[in-house]
Structure formats: structure tokens, C-alpha cells
C-alpha positions in Angstrom: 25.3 -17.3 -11.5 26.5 -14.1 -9.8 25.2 -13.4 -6.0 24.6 -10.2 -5.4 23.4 -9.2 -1.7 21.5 -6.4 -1.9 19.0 -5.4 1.2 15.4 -4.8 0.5 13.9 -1.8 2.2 10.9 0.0 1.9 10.1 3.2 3.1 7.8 3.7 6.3 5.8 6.5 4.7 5.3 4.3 1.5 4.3 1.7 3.2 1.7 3.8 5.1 0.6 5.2 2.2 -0.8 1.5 0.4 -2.0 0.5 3.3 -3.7 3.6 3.7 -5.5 3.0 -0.1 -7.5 -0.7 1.2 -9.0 1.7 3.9 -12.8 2.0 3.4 -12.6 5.3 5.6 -10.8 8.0 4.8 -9.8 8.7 8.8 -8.4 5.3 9.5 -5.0 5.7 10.5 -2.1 3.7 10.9 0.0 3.0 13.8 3.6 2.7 13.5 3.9 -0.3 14.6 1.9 -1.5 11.8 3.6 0.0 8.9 7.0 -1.4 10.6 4.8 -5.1 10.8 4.0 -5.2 7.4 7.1 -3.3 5.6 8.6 -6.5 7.2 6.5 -8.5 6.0 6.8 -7.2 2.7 10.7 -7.2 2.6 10.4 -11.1 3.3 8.0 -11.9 0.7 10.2 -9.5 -1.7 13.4 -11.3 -0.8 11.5 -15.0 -1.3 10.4 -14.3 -4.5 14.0 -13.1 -5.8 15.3 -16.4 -3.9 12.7 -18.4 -6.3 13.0 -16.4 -8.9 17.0 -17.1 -9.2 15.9 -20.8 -8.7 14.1 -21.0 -11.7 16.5 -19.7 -14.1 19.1 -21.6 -12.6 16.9 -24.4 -13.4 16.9 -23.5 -16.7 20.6 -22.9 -17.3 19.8 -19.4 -17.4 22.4 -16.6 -16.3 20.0 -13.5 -15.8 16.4 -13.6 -13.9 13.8 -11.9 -16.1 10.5 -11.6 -15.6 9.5 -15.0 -17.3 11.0 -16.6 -14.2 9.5 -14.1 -11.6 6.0 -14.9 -13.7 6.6 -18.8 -13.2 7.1 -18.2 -9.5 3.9 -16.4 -8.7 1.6 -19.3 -7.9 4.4 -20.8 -5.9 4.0 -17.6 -3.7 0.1 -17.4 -3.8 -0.1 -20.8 -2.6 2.6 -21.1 0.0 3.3 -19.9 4.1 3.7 -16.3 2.5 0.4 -15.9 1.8 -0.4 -12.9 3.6 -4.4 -13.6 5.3 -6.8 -10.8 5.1 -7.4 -11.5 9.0 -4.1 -10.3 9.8 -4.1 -7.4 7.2 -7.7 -6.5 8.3 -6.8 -6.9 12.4 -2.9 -5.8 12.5 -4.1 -3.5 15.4 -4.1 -4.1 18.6 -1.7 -7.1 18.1 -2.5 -9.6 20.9 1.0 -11.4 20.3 3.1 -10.7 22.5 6.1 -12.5 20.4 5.1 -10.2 17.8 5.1 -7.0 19.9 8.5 -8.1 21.0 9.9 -8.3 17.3 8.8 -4.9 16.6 10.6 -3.7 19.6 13.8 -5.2 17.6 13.0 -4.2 14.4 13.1 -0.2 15.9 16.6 -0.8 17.2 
């Protein structure tokens, strides 16, 4: 199977925006840091899923992912470290970690 490399990147405002939409009030705002937190968050899982995905048609002698294989996946993702809790999604802010605060500092470099 080819390997392609290709980054996954989201855009901050898009990112802002979906969060924005679980909101119950329509003046809750976002911080920065948060759609930063989660956009990472979100490239990880992304990138995981295309890692598994490739997996499983390699697993079945297959030379292109399609969505059969991203379908077969899914659970694997609901179930595992990925997960993402609705404790942190619902308490992003303030973030008490400090090892956290300091990898936002990096991701803004």
C-alpha cells in the first residue's frame, strides 16, 4: 500500500464554531486556548482513525481505504483512550493542568 503523509489541520474558527453549536447559551464563548485544545485533539483522533483505517484494509489485502474499513473501525475508536469524556469537553476552561497549559504554549509556536 502507498503512504502518503499528509497533515491534518483544522481551522481555529471552525473549530470554534462546533464547539460553539453543544453550547446551551447562546453567549458562551470560547477561549482560544480551547479551540487550540480540542483542534488538537481532534487532529489526533482524525489521524488514528486513518492509521486504523489503513490497518484494516491491509488486513484484507485491500489497496484503497474506503469507507467499509473506516465503518469497521468506529467501535474500535468509541471504545478506546480516544474517547473524548464529556467532563473534559464540558470543563475545558479554566484548565487546572499545568502540563496541559504548557502544551498549548507549544502548540502557538
Amino acid at each position: 500500500m502507498e503512504e502518503r503523509t499528509t497533515e491534518v489541520v483544522f481551522k481555529k474558527e471552525t473549530v470554534g464554531k462546533l464547539l460553539s453549536l453543544f453550547f446551551k447559551d447562546e453567549k458562551t464563548k470560547v477561549s482560544g486556548d480551547a479551540v487550540i485544545l480540542m483542534a488538537e485533539m481532534l487532529k489526533i483522533f482524525v489521524e488514528e482513525a486513518a492509521r486504523r483505517s489503513q490497518k484494516q484494509a491491509a488486513a484484507e489485502d485491500c489497496d484503497v481505504v474506503d469507507i467499509e474499513h473506516f465503518e469497521k473501525i468506529l467501535p474500535q475508536l468509541y471504545n478506546s483512550n480516544f474517547k473524548i469524556s464529556s467532563t473534559l469537553l464540558s470543563h475545558f476552561l479554566p484548565v487546572p493542568n499545568i502540563q496541559i497549559a504548557a502544551d498549548l504554549n507549544a502548540l502557538k509556536k
